[in-house]
C-alpha positions in Angstrom: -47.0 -5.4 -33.3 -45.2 -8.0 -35.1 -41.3 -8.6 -35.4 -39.4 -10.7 -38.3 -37.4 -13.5 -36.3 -35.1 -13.0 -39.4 -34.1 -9.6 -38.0 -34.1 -10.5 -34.6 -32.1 -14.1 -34.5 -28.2 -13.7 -35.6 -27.6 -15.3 -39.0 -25.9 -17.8 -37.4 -28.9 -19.5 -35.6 -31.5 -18.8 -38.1 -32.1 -21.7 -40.2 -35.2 -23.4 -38.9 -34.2 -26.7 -39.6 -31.3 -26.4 -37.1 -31.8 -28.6 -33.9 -34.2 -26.3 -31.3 -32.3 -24.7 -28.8 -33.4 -24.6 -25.3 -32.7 -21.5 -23.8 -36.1 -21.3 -22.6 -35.2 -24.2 -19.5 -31.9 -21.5 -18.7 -34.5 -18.6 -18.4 -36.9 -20.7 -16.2 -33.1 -21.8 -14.3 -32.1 -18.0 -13.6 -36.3 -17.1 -12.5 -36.3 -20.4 -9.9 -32.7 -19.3 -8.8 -34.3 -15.7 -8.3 -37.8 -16.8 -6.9 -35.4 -18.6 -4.7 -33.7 -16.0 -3.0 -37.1 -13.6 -3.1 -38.5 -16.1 -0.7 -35.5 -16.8 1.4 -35.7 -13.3 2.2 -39.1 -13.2 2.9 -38.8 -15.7 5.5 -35.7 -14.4 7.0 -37.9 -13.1 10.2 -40.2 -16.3 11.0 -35.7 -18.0 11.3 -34.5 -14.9 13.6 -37.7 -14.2 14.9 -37.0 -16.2 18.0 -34.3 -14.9 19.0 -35.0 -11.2 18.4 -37.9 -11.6 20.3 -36.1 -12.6 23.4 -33.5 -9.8 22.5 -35.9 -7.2 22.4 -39.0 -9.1 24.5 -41.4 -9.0 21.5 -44.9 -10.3 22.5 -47.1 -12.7 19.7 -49.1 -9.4 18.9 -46.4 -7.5 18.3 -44.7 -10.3 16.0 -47.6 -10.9 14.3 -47.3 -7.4 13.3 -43.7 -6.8 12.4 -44.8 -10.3 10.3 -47.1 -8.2 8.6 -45.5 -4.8 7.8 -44.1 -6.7 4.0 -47.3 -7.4 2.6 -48.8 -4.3 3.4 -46.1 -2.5 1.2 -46.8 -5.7 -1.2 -50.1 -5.5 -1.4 -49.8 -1.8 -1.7 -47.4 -1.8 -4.6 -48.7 -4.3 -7.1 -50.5 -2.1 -9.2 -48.0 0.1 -9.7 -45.8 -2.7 -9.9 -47.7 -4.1 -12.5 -47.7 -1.0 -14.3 -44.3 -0.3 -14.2 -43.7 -4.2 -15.7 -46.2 -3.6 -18.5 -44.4 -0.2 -19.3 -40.9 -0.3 -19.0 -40.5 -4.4 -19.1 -39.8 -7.4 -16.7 -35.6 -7.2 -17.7 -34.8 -3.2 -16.4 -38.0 -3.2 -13.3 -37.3 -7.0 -12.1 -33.5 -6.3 -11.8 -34.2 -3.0 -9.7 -36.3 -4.8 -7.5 -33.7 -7.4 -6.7 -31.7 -5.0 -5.8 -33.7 -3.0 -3.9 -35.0 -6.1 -1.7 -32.0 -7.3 -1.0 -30.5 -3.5 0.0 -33.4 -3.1 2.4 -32.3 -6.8 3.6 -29.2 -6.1 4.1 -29.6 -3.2 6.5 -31.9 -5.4 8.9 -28.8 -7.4 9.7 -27.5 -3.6 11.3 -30.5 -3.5 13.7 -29.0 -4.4 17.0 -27.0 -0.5 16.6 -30.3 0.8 17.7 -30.5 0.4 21.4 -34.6 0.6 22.6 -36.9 -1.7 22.1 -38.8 1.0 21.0 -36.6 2.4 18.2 -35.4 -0.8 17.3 -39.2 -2.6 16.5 -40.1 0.8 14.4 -36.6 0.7 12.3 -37.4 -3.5 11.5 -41.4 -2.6 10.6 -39.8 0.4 8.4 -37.5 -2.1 6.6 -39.8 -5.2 6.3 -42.3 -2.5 4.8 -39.4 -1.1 2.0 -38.4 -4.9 1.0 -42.0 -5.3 0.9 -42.1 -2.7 -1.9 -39.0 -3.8 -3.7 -40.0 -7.5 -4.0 -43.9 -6.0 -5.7 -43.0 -6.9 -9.2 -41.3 -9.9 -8.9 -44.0 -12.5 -9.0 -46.1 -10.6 -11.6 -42.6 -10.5 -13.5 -42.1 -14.6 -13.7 -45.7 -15.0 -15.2 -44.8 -12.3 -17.8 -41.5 -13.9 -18.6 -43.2 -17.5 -18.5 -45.7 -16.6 -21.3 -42.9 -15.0 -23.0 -40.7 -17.7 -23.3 -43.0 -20.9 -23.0 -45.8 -22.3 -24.8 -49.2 -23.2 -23.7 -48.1 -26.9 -23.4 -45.7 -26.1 -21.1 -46.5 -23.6 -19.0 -48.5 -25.3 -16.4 -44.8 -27.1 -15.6 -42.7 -23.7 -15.6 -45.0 -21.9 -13.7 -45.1 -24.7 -11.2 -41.6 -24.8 -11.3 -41.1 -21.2 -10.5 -43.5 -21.0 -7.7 -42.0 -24.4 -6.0 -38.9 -22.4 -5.4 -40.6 -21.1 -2.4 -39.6 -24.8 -0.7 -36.2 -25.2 -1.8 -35.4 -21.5 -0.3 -37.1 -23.3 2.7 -34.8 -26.7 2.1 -31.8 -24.7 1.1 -31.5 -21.4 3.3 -34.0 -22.2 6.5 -31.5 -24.9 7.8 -28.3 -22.3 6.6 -30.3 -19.6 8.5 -30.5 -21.4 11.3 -27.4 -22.4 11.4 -26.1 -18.6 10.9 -28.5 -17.6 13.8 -27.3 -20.1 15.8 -23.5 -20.0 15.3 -22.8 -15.8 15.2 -25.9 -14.5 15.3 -29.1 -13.4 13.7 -27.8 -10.1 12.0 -25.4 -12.3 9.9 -28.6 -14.1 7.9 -29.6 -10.5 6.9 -26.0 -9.7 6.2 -25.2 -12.7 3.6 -28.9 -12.6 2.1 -28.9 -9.3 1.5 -25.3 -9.5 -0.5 -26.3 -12.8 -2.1 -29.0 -10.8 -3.7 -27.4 -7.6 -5.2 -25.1 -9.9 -6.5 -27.7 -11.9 -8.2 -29.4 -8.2 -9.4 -26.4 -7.9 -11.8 -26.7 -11.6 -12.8 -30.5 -10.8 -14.3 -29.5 -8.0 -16.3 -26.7 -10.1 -18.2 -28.8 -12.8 -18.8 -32.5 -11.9 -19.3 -33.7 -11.0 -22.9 -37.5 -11.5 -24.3 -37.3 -14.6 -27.0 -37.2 -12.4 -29.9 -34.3 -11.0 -28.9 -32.2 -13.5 -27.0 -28.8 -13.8 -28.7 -28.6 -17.5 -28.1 -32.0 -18.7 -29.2 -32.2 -20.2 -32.4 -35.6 -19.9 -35.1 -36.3 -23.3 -34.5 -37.1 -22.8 -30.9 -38.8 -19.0 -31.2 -41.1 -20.4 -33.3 -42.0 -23.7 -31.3 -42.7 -20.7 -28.5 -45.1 -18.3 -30.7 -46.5 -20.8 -32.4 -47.3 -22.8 -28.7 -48.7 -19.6 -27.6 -45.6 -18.1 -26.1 -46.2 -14.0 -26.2 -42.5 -13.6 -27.8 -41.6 -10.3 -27.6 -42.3 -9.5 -23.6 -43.2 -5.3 -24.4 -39.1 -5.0 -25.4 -39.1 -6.6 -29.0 -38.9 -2.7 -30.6 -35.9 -1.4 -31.2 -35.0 2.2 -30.0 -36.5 4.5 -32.0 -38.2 2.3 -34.5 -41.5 1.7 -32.9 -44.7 2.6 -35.1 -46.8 5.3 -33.9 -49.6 1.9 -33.0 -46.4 0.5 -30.9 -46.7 3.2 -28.5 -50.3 3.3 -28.6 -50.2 -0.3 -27.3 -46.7 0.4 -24.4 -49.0 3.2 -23.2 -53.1 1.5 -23.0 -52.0 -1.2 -20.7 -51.9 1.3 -17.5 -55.3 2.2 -18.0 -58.2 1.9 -15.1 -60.8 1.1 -18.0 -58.6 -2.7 -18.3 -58.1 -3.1 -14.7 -61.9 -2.4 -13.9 -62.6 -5.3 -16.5 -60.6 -7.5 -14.7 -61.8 -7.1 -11.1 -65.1 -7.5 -12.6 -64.7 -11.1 -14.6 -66.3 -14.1 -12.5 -63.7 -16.7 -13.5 -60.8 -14.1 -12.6 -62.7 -13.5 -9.2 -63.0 -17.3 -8.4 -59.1 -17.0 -9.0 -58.6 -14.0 -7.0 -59.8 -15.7 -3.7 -58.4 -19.3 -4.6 -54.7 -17.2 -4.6 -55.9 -15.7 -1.3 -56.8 -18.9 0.3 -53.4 -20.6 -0.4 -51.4 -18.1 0.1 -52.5 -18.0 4.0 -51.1 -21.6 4.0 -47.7 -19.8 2.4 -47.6 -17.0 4.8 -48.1 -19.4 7.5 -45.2 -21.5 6.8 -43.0 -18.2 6.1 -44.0 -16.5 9.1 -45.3 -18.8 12.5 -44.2 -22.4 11.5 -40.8 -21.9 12.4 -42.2 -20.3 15.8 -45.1 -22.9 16.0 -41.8 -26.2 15.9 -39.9 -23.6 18.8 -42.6 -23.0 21.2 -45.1 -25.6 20.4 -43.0 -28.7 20.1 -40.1 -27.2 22.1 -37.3 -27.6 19.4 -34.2 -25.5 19.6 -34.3 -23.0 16.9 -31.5 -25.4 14.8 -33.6 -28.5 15.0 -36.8 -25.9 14.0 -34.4 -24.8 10.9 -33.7 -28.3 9.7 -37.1 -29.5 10.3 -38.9 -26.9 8.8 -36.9 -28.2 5.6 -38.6 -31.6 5.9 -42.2 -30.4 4.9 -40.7 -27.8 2.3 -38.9 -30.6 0.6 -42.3 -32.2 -0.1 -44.1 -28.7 -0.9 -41.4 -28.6 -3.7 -41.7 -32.3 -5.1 -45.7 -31.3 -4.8 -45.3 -28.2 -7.0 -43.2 -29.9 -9.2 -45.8 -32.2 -9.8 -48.6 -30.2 -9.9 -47.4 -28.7 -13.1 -46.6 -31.9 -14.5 -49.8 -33.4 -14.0 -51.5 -30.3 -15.4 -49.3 -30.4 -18.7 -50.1 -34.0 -19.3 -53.4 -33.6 -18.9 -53.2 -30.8 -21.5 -51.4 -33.2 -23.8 -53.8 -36.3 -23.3 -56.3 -33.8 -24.7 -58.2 -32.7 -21.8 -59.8 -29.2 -21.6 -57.1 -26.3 -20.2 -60.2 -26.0 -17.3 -59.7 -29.9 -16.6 -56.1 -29.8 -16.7 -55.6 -26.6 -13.9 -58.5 -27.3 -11.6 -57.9 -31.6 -10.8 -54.6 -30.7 -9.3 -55.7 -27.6 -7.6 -59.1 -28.9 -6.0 -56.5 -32.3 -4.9 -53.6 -30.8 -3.8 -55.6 -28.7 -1.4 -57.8 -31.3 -0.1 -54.6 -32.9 1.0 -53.2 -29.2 2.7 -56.5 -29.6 5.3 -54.6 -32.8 6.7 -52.4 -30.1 8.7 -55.3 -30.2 11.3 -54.5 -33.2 12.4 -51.3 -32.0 14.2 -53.9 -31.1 16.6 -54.4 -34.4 18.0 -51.2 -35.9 17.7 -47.7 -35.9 20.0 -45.4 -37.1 18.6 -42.9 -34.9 16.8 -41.9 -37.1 13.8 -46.2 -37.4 13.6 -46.2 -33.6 13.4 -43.8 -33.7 10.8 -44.9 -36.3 8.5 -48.5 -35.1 8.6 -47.2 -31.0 7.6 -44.9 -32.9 4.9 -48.5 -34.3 3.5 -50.2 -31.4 4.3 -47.4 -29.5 1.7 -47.2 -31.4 -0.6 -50.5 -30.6 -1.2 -50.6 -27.3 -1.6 -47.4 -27.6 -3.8 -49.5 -29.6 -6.7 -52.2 -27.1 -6.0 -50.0 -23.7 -6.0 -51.0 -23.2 -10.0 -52.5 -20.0 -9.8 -49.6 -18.5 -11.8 -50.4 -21.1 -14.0 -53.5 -20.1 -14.9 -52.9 -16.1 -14.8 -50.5 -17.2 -17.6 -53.0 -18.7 -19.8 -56.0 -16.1 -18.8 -54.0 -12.9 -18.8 -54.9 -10.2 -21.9 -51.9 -10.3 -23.8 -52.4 -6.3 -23.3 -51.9 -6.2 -20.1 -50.2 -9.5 -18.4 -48.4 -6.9 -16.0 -51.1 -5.5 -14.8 -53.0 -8.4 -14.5 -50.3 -10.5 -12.1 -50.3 -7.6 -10.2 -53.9 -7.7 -9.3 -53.8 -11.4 -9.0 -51.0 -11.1 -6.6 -52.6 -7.9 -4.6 -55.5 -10.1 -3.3 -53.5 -13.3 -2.6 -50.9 -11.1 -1.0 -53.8 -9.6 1.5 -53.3 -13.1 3.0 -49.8 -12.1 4.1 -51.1 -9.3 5.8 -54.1 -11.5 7.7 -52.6 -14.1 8.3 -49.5 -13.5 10.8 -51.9 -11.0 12.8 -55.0 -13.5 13.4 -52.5 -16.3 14.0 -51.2 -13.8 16.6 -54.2 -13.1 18.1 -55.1 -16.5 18.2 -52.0 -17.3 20.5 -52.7 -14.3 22.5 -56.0 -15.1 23.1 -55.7 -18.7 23.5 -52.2 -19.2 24.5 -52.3 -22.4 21.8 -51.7 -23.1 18.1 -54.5 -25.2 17.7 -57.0 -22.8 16.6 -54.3 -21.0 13.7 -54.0 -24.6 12.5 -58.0 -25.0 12.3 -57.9 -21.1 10.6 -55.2 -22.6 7.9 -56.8 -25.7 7.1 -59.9 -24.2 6.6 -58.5 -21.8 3.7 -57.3 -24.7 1.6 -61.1 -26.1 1.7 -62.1 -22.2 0.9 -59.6 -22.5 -2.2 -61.1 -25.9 -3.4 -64.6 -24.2 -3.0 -63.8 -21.3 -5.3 -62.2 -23.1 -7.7 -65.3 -25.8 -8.4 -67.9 -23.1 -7.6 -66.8 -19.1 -8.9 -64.1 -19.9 -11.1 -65.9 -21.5 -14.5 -64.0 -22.3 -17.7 -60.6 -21.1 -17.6 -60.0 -19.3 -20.6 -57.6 -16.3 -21.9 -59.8 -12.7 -21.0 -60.5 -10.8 -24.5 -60.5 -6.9 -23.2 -62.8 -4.2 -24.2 -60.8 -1.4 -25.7 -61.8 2.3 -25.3 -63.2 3.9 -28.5 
């Protein structure tokens, strides 16, 4: 389907040879804010953990698995997720799921009412399980918006941009949680986060339109997007009751088995599938044990862990930051889009395997420094949303984020319960570090080996 930026663009901002707007960098703005918060929320447990362990005399096991109960709903819920994106569009099912995430977060802070450990662990896996299915179609939601509103030249950086907000929730809100936990208590982190977040639910819907559609873009700018590659109209460029018979053809194909069964079963995707998986065990780790690793490993109070943990995150950001950088200016100095994604992915994560070297060191600020290198490479790594960007079928980019997202989101679900069982068994964090670091050499390996030209899929349609 195609729609006349004439009819879409108010007569006020449609002469082409006005000066290019930029609402594009205020859409990316309100998706980092939102990323943001998403995984603040995520890692609300690894900052309370502590201390709701020695309330209610949690063993490593036992966290590992209340670590684990949101990415089994995750994992769980990205198809349907994606399919739910793809059909009803990433404005109305990405402000739901704010919502809903930070509802579910928000009752966590109420915990302590239940009086049993017993009741008390069940109620917290229940909860952590329901903002795991809220938060689903968030991440498949920024890669939809992102090759919405920005052109091929500039995705790698928005993408990057997007997913480096996953430090500065570590740099803004771990020290604040701390802080919270330390001062009045744990339940109050769940308390603000959770009201911080409806809040911001409301916020999306006000703001967020596809390009086509936007009141304050101008021509100039929609069509340095579409003709960039930018997939304008985001499935909500139709107006009600105008779509062609075709139109609704094309809103109801993308839900189809026959696509996903193409895309589990393309090499290059698969290559991507388990680099995702690979560093997101490095993510999970940091959002789930490395908090608990500063506490009881390096004996920190749980405020020096907070503001600690901050150190590392800050480079993890400034690494994703430039990860996408680097990877557009490649792009621009006219190197291949499969030179441009894989030099700062195969790098970054050669850098993340450093983190085994707090194995052999003592020194706290050593510890530090070598996690803040070990970061900062997996931040100019972290383009996988990058690359499902530019190798999504425009049919189905929903659907496709959502499977992309399903298998690196399996990593949240390993991850906290092998570390556990590696403290349990071992009574040491040496071995988890070993199991980390070897998953960014796993990443590098599928990215140089599996994964071949990066390319855009072309889908098979049924007759």
């Amino acid at each position: 389907m195609s729609i006349n930026p004439a009819n879409t663009i108010p007569a006020a901002h449609a002469d082409s040879g006005a000066r290019r707007t930029n609402v594009r960098y205020w859409i990316l703005l309100l998706i980092f804010v939102v990323t943001t918060v998403n995984y603040a929320d995520r890692a609300t447990l690894s900052i309370t953990g502590p201390a709701m362990r020695q309330e209610f005399g949690v063993d490593a096991v036992q966290m590992g698995f209340i670590f684990s109960a949101f990415s089994w709903a995750y994992v769980l819920a990205q198809l349907p997720g994606g399919w739910l994106l793809d059909r009803f569009g990433a404005r109305k099912i990405y402000a739901a799921s704010i919502f809903a995430w930070s509802f579910f977060t928000l009752l966590q802070g109420w915990l302590g009412i239940f009086a049993t450990f017993a009741s008390a662990m069940v109620v917290l896996f229940v909860l952590r399980f329901a903002v795991g299915l809220a938060e689903s179609p968030a991440f498949p939601a920024n890669a939809k918006v992102v090759a919405s509103w920005f052109p091929t030249v500039e995705r790698g950086t928005a993408s990057a941009i997007f997913n480096a907000a996953q430090y500065f929730a570590a740099v803004v809100f771990t020290p604040l949680m701390a802080w919270l936990t330390h001062e009045i208590g744990w339940h109050h982190v769940y308390l603000w986060m959770g009201g911080l977040g409806m809040l911001l639910a409301l916020v999306w819907l006000k703001v967020m339109h596809s390009p086509a559609t936007h009141p304050s873009i101008n021509r100039a700018e929609l069509e340095h997007i579409e003709q960039g590659g930018g997939l304008i109209h985001m499935n909500e460029g139709q107006e009600k009751g105008k779509s062609s018979k075709a139109d609704k053809a094309d809103q109801a194909a993308p839900a189809g088995w026959f696509y996903a069964r193409q895309l589990l079963t393309n090499r290059m995707l698969a290559g991507v599938y388990l680099g995702q998986y690979s560093i997101n065990v490095l993510t999970y780790f940091f959002l789930t044990w490395f908090p608990v690793y500063l506490v009881q490993a390096r004996g920190m109070t749980i405020l020096k862990a907070g503001f600690v943990a901050s150190l590392p995150a800050i480079c993890g950001f400034l690494g994703g930051v430039l990860g996408g950088v680097i990877s557009d200016a490649l792009l621009r100095r006219g190197y291949t889009l499969t030179v441009a994604r894989k030099v700062p992915i195969v790098a970054g994560m050669l850098l993340s395997v450093s983190m085994i070297g707090c194995n052999y060191v003592d020194a706290d600020w050593l510890v530090v420094g070598i996690m803040a290198l070990a970061f900062f490479g997996k931040g100019i790594g972290a383009l996988g949303w990058a690359v499902v960007a530019d190798t999504a079928p425009k049919e189905v980019i929903g659907l496709a984020g959502s499977i992309f997202n399903t298998f690196g989101n399996i990593a949240g679900i390993v991850t906290p319960i092998v570390i556990g069982y590696i403290l349990s068994v071992t009574g040491s964090f040496n071995g988890a570090l070993v199991f980390v670091g070897i998953n960014a050499l796993v990443t590098v390996l599928a990215y140089l080996v599996i994964v071949k030209d990066i390319r855009r899929v072309e889908l098979k349609h049924p007759n």
